[in-house]
matplotlib code that plots the C-alpha trace (Angstrom):
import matplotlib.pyplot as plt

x = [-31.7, -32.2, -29.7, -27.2, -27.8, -27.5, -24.1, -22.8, -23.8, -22.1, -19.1, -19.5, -19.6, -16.9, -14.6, -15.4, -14.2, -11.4, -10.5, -10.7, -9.6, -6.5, -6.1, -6.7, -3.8, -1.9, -2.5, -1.6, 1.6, 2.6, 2.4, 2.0, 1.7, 1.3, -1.4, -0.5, 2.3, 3.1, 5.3, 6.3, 7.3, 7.1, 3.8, 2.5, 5.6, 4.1, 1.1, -1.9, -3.0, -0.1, -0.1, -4.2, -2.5, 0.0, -2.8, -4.7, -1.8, -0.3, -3.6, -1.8, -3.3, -1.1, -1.0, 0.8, 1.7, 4.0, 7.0, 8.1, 11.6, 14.5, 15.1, 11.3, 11.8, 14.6, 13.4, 10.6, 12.2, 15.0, 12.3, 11.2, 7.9, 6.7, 6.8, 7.3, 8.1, 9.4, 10.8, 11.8, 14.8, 17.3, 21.2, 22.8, 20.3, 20.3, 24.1, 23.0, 20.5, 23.2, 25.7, 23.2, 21.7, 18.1, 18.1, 17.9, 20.1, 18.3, 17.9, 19.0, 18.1, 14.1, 14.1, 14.5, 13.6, 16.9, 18.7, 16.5, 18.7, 21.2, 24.2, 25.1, 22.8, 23.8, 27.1, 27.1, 29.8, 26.4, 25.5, 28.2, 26.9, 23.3, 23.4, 20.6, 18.8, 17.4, 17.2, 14.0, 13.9, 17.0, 17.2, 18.9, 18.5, 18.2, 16.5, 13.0, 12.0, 9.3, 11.5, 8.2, 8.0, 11.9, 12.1, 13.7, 16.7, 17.7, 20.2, 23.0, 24.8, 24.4, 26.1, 23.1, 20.7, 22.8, 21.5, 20.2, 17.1, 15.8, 15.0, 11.8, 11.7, 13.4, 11.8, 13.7, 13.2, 13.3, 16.1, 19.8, 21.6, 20.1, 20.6, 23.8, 25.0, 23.9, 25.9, 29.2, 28.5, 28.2, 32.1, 33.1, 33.7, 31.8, 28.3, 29.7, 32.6, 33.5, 36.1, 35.1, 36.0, 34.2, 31.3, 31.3, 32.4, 28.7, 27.0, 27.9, 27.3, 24.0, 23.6, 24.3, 21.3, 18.7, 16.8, 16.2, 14.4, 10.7, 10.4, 11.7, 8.6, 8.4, 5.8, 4.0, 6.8, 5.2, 1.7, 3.2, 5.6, 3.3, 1.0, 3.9, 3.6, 7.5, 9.5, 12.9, 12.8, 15.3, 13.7, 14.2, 13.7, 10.5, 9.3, 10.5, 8.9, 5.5, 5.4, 6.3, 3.3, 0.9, 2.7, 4.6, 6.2, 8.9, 12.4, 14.4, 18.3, 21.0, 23.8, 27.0, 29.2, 27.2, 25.0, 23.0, 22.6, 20.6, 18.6, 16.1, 16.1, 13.8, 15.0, 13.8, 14.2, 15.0, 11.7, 9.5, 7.6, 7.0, 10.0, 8.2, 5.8, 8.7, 10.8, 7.6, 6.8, 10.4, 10.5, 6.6, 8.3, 10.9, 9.0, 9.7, 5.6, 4.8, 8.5, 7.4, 3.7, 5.4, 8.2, 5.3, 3.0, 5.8, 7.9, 11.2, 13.9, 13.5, 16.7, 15.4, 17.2, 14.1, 11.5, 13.4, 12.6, 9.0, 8.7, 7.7, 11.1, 10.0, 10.5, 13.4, 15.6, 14.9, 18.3, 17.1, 15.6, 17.9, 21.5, 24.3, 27.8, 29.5, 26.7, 26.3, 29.9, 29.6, 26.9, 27.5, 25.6, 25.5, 27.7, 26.9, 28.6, 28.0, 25.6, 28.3, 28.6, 25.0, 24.2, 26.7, 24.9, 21.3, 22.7, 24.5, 21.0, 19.2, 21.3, 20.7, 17.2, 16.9, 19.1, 16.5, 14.2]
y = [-27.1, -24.4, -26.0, -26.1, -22.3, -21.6, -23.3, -21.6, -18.6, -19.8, -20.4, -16.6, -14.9, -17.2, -15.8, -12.4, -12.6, -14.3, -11.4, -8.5, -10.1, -11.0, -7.5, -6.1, -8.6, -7.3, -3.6, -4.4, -6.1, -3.4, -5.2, -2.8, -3.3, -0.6, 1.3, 1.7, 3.2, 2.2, 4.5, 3.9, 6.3, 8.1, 8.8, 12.8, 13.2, 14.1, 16.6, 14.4, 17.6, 16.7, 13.0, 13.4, 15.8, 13.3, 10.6, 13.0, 13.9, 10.8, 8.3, 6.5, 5.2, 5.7, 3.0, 4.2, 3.1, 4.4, 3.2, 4.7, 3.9, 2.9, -0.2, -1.5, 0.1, -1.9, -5.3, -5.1, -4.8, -6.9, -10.0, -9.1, -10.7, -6.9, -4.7, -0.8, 1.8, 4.1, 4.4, 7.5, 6.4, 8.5, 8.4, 5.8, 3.3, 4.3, 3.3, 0.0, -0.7, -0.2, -2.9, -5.4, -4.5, -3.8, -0.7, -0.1, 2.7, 5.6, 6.7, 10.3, 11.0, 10.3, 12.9, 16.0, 18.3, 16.8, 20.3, 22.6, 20.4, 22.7, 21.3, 21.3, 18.5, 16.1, 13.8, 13.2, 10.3, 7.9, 7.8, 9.5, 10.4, 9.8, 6.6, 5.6, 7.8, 11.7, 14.1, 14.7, 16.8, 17.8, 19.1, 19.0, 17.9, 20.6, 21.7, 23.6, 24.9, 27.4, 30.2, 31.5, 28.4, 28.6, 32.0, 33.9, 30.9, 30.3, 27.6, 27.9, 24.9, 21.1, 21.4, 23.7, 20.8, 19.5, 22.9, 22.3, 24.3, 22.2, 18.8, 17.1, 19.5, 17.9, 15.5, 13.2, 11.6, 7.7, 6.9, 5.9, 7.8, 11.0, 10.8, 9.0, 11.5, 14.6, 12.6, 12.7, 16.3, 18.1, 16.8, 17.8, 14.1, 13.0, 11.6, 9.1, 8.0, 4.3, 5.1, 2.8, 5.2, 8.1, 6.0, 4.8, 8.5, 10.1, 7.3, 8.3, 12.1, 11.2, 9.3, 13.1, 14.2, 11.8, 14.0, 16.8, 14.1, 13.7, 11.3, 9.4, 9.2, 9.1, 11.1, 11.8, 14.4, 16.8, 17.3, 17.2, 20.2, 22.2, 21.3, 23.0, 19.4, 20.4, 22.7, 21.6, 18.8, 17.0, 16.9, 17.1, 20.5, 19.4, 18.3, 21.8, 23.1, 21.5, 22.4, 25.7, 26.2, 24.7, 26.9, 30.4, 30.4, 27.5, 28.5, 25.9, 26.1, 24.2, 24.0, 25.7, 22.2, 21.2, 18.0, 16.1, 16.9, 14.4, 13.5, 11.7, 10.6, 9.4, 5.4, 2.8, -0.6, -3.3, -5.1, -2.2, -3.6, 0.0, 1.3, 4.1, 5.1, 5.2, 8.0, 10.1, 10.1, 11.5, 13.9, 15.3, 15.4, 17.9, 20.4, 23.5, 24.5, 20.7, 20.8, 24.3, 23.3, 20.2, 21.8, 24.1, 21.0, 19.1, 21.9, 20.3, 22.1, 21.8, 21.0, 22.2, 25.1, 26.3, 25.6, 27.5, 30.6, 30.4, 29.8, 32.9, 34.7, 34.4, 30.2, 30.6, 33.3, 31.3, 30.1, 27.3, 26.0, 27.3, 27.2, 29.5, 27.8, 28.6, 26.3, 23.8, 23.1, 22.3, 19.3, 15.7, 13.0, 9.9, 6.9, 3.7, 2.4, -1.4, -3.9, -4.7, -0.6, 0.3, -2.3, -1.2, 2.1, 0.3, -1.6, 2.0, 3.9, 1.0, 1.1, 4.7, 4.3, 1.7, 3.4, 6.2, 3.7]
z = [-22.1, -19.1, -17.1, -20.1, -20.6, -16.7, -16.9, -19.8, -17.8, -14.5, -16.5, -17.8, -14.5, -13.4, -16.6, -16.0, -12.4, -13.2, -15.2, -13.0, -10.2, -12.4, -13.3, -9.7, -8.9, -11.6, -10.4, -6.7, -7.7, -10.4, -13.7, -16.6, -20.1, -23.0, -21.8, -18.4, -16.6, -12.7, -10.6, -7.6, -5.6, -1.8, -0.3, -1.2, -3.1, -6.9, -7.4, -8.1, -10.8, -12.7, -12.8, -14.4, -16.8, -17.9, -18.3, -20.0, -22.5, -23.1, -22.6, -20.5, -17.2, -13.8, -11.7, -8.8, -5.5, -2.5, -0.4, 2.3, 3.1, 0.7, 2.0, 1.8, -2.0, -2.8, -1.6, -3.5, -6.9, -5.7, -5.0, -8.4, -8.1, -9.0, -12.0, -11.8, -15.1, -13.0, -8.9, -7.5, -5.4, -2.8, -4.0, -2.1, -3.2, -6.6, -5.9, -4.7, -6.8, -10.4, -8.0, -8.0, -11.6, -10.8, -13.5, -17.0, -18.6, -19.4, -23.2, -22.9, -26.5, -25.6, -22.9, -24.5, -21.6, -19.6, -21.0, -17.9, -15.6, -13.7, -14.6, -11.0, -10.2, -13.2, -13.4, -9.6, -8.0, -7.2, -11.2, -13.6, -16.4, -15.6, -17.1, -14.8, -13.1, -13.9, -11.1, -9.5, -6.3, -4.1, -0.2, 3.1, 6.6, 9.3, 12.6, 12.6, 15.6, 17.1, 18.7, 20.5, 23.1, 23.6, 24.6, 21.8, 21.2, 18.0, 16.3, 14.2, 15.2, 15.4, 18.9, 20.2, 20.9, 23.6, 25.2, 29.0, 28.5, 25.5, 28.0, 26.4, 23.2, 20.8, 18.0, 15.8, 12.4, 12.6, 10.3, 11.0, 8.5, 9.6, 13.1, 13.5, 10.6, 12.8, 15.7, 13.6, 12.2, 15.9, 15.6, 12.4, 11.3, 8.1, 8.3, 6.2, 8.5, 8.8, 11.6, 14.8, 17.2, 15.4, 15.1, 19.1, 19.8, 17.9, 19.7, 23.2, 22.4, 21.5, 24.3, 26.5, 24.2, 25.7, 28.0, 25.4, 23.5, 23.2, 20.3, 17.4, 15.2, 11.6, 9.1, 12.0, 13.4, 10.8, 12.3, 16.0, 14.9, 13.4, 16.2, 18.3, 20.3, 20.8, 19.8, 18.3, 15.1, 13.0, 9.8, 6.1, 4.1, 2.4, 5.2, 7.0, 4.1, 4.6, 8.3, 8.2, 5.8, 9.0, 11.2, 10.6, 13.5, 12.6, 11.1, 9.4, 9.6, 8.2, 10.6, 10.0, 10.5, 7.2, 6.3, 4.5, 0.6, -0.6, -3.8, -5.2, -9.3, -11.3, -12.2, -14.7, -12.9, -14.4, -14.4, -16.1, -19.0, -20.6, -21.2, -23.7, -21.3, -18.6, -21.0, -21.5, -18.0, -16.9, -19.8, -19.0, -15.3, -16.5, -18.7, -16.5, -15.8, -14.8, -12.4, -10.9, -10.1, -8.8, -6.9, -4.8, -4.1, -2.8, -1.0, -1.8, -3.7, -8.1, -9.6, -12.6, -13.3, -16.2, -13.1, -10.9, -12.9, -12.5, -8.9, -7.0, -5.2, -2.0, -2.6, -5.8, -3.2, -0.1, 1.3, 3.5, 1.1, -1.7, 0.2, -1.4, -2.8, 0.1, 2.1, -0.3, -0.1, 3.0, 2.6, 2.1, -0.1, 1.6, 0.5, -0.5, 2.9, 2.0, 3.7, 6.6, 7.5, 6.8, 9.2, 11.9, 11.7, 12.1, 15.2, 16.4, 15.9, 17.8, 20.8, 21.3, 20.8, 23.4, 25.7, 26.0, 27.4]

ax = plt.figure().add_subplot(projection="3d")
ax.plot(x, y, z, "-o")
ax.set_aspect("equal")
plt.show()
């Protein structure tokens, strides 16, 4: 009898373990069902406040987990072997992703706070019509730099880090599109050029800007800024942002031949198993107070219009941060350029990397 009961009781343990170890493995790899909710998203790119608040309002438990490139994004829903309610993707991927039908349309009628979107931010070339994706934080690429290790110099144009006093001062962000897109700005050609010569043509010019370079580095540029480490960096806004707050001696300029205008929305793809959770979540995302509290964690630019009113000026009237029309007009979303291009670029960006070494 005792060792009937002790093997009812191994079989017990062993059924209990089963089960949380099946639902860890269903937490790592994303699965959700209707009381749970799993985003997936950049890394420090939501205010963990407002996520608890959204738990607590809804009763719905976030499971959430971080990417940190579009490309590793992308193959992870495309293997499909993972669930997510809700991915925050840039715009040329959100492209992507609709060509190869990894989303789910979006039921406008279900997100009634979509009306505090600025108008200017909605019905864009990479979704028309937002039939997919809902507009989550917006913002450029530009140079910060410390003025007070570079003797008074400022920037105003891309052409100004080819300067001979900047040798071993200038950072760079690790990514292709940024880099080989400041390349064809410094000469006026479009950072979404598919002309061969124009491409070969940025490459070599960023070839002439190897010495002023220090680094390629990815998050880490932000703590070596700030840490004035160098003085000159290639970064996006946000990130500006961010740094900037660390250290108040950084500026952050656009430059005057224009760039990047980029965005990130808020996507349902097509995998997510709570599609009502999903809709909440991106509405809750859009009430004006959870947007603003979200835009000043973050330090990237709101494209909620309602938000935008109850950010403090010195962030709302910021033009760095907050470009005029005349600026804006002057930026560029980046194009779907197709596997065959965007791997061109890749093997573009990896010959100047290796050609500093």
């Amino acid at each position: 009898m005792k060792q009937l009961v002790r093997l009812f009781a191994g079989v017990f343990i062993i059924a209990i373990g089963l089960m949380y170890f099946t639902s860890y493995l269903n937490s790592s790899n994303g699965y959700s069902g209707g009381d749970t909710l799993t985003i997936y998203n950049w890394g420090d790119y939501i205010d963990p406040d407002v996520l608890a608040e959204f738990e607590e309002e809804t009763g719905l438990k976030v499971i959430y987990q971080t990417f940190d490139s579009n490309e590793a994004m992308m193959t992870k829903i495309e293997q499909g072997g993972t669930t997510f309610d809700v991915s925050i993707p840039s715009e040329y991927a959100i492209s992507k992703m609709k060509d190869e039908d990894l989303l789910l349309p979006i039921d406008h009628s279900l997100i009634p706070n979509l009306g505090n979107i600025d108008p200017r931010f909605m019905n864009l070339s990479f979704d028309p019509d937002n039939k997919y994706s809902i507009p989550y934080f917006w913002g450029t690429v530009g140079i910060i730099y410390n003025s007070e290790l570079l003797g008074g110099k400022t920037f105003s144009s891309w052409n100004d880090l080819w300067s001979d006093d900047l040798r071993n001062q200038i950072m760079l962000v690790d990514g292709a599109r940024e880099v080989m897109g400041f390349g064809l700005n410094s000469l006026n050609y479009s950072l979404n050029d598919t002309n061969e010569d124009h491409l070969q043509e940025a490459k070599r010019k960023l070839s002439n800007l190897t010495p002023n370079i220090k680094a390629i580095v990815g998050d880490e540029i932000k703590l070596l800024l700030a840490g004035e480490e160098a003085a000159v960096g290639i970064v996006w806004s946000g990130d500006a942002s961010e740094i900037m707050g660390e250290n108040d001696k950084l500026d952050y300029v656009i430059p005057e031949e224009g760039s990047n205008l980029w965005f990130d929305n808020m996507v349902i793809p097509k995998t997510a198993r709570n599609l009502e959770g999903a809709h909440k979540f991106i509405n809750f995302m859009l009430d004006p107070e959870i947007a603003a509290r979200n835009a000043e964690y973050v330090g990237y630019s709101t494209p909620n219009a309602e938000a935008l009113k109850l950010l403090p000026e010195e962030i709302s009237q910021d033009e760095r941060f907050y470009p005029d029309p005349e600026m804006t007009d002057k930026l560029e979303v980046y194009q779907n350029l197709g596997k065959r291009m965007l791997s061109h670029y890749n093997e573009l960006f990896l010959e100047f990397k290796m050609h500093r070494k």
